[in-house]
C-alpha positions, -999 to 999 in steps of 0.1 A, spaced: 43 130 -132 54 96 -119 74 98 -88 91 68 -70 87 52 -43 109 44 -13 113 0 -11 129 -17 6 132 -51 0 162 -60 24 138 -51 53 105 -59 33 92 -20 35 74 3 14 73 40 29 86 26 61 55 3 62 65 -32 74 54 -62 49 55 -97 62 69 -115 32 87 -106 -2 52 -117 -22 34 -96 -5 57 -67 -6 61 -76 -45 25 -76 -54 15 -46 -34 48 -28 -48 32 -40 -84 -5 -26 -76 11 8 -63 35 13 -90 6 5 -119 -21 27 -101 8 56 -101 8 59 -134 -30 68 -136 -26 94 -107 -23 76 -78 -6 95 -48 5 67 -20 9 80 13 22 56 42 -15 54 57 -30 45 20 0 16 23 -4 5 56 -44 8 52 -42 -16 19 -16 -43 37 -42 -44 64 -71 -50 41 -49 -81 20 -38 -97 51 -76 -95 62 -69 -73 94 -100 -51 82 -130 -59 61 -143 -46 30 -168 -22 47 -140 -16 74 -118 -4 46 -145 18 26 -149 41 59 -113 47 62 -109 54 33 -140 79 32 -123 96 63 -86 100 47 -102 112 6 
């Protein structure tokens, strides 16, 4: 069942997890939203985890082994 999500675009948040422009806030909004209709859950740390990969904070590898550690 599909269940929405809290954004914000006023203060550019989804979940409460701070974006640093309306593009990227739109596109990872987009992503979420299509991946929730095959399942996908999105917690705050899944959101904050994928802004910090696309904004290159963490690498691929770095990314992989959190993600092992929260699934």
């Amino acid at each position: 069942m599909y269940k929405p999500i809290q954004v914000d675009r006023e203060n550019l948040t989804i979940m409460g997890v701070a974006f640093p422009d309306l593009a990227t806030l739109e596109r990872t909004a987009n992503a979420i939203g299509s991946n929730m209709f095959e399942g996908f859950e999105p917690t705050e740390e899944l959101i904050r985890l994928y802004l910090d990969y696309k904004t290159g904070k963490i690498t691929n590898t770095q990314l992989l082994i959190k993600l092992k550690g929260i699934l």
